[in-house]
C-alpha positions as semicolon CSV with decimal commas, in nm:
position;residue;x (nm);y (nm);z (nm)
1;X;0,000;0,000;0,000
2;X;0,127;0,362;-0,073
3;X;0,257;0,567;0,169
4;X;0,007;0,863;0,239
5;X;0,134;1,221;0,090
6;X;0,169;1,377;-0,196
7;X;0,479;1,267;-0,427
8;X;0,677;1,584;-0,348
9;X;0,682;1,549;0,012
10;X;0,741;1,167;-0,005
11;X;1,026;1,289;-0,267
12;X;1,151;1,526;-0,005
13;X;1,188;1,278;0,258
14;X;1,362;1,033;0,050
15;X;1,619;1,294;-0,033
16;X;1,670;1,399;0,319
17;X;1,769;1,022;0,353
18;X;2,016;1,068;0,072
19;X;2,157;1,390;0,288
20;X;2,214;1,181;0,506
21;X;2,337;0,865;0,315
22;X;2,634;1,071;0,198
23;X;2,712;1,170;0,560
24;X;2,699;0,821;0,665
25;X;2,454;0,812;0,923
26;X;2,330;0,485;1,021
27;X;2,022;0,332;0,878
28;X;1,825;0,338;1,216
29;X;1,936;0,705;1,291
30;X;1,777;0,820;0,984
31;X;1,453;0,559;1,006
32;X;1,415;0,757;1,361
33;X;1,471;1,109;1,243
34;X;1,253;1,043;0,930
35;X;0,964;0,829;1,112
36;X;0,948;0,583;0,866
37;X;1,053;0,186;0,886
38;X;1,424;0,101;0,885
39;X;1,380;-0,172;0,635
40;X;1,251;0,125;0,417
41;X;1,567;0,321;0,490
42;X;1,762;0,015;0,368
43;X;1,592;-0,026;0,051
44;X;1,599;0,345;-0,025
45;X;1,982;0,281;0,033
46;X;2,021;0,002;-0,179
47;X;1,880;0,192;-0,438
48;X;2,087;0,520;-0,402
49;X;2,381;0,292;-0,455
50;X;2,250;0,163;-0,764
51;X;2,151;0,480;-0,948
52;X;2,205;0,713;-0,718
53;X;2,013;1,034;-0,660
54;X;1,763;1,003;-0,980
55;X;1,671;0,609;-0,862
56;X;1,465;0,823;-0,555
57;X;1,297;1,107;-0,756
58;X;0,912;1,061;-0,743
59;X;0,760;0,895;-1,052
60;X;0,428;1,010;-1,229
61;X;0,098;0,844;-1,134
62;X;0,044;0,564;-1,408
63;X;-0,264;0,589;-1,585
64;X;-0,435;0,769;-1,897
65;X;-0,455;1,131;-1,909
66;X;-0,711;1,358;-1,844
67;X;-0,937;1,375;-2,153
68;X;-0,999;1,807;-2,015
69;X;-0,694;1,991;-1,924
70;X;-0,749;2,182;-1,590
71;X;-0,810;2,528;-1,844
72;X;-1,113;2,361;-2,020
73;X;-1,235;2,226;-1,681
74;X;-1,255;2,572;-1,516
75;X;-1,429;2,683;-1,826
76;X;-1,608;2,422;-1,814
77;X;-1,707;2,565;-1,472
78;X;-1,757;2,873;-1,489
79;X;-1,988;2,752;-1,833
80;X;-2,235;2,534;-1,580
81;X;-2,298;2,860;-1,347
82;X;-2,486;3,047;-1,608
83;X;-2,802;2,822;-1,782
84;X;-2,847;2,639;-2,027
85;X;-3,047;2,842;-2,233
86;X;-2,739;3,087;-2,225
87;X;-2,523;2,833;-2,460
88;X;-2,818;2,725;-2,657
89;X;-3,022;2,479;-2,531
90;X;-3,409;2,435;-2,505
91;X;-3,399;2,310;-2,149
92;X;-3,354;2,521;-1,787
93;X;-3,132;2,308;-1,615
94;X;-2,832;2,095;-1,634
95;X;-2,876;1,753;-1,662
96;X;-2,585;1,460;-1,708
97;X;-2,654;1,444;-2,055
98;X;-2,705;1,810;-2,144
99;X;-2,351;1,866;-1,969
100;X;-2,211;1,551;-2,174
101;X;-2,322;1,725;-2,456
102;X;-2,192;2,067;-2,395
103;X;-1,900;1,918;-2,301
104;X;-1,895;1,722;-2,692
105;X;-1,950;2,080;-2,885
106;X;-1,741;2,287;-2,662
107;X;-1,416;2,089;-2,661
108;X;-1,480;1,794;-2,918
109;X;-1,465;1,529;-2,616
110;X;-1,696;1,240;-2,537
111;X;-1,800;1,153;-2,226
112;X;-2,048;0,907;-2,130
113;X;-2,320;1,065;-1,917
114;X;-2,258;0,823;-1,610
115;X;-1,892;0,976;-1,650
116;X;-2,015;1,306;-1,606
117;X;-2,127;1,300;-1,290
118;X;-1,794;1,182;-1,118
119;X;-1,616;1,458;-1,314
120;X;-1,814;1,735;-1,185
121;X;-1,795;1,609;-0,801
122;X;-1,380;1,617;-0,915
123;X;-1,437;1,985;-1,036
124;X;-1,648;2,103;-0,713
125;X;-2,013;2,071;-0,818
126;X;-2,261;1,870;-0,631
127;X;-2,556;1,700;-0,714
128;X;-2,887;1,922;-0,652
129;X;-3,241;1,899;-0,714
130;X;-3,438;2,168;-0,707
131;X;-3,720;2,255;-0,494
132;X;-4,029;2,199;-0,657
133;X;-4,259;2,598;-0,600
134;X;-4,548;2,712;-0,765
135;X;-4,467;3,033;-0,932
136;X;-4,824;3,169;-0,792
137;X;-4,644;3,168;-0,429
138;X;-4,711;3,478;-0,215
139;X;-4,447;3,458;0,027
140;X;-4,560;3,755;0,207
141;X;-4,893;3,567;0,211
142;X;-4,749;3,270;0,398
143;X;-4,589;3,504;0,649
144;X;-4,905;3,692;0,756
145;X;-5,072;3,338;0,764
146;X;-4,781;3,197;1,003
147;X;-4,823;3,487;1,235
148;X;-5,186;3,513;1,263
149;X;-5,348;3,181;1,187
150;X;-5,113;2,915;1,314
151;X;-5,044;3,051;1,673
152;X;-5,433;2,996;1,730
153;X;-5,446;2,649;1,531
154;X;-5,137;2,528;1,751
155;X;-5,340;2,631;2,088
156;X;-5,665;2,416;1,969
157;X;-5,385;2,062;1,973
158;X;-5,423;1,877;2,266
159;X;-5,080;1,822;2,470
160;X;-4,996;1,472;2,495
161;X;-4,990;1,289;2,840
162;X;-4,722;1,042;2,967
């Protein structure tokens, strides 16, 4: 299992144990200082003797790239906070599939729509639904009812007994 941290800081320790490598300090005198395992302080050792300095430098993540460069996916952001209807569609709000197919005519990439949603939690958007209000609503209605009719609807409840 990996070691939890980002690759520059686990970088950073391993060349702290090189520092020290090249002063000759003993294996468990750096595994102490650094907090890690001695056995890992060996190995790290074995491997500065092999190809030196470069054998410890982090490594990219394996894997296959990101199909939106972090440019296109704060456009891509700042694109979902204004509506649909702004960027030509028929509908009001953003669905998976309306975003997957933004996404297609803005910057030529497919997504599946299952894809989509995983990709905007990774950009900072959450799932919402909105809350269903008829546009006839009279808020200031409802407040004059609340203060007026309820107070004398919630004295005619009987209190239950134990």
């Amino acid at each position: 299992m990996r070691t939890a941290g980002s690759t520059e800081e686990l970088q950073r320790v391993r060349m702290i144990a090189v520092n020290m490598f090249e002063r000759e300090v003993p294996p468990k005198q750096i595994a102490a200082d650094l907090g890690v395992d001695d056995q890992t302080v060996r190995r790290w050792r074995r491997v500065w003797r092999a190809k030196g300095r470069d054998g410890l430098l982090g490594k990219a993540h394996p894997g296959r790239p990101r199909r939106l460069d972090d440019a296109q996916r704060r456009e891509l952001a700042e694109a979902l906070r204004q509506k649909p209807t702004e960027h030509g569609f028929q509908r009001h709000l953003w669905t998976t599939e309306l975003i997957r197919d933004f996404i297609q005519q803005r910057f030529n990439v497919s997504y599946h729509h299952d894809w989509v949603g995983e990709l905007m939690h990774q950009i900072g958007f959450t799932w919402q639904k909105p809350m269903r209000r008829a546009r006839e609503r009279d808020e200031a209605a409802i407040a004059a009812w609340r203060e007026t009719f309820w107070p004398d609807l919630l004295k005619k409840v009987p209190t239950p007994t134990a």
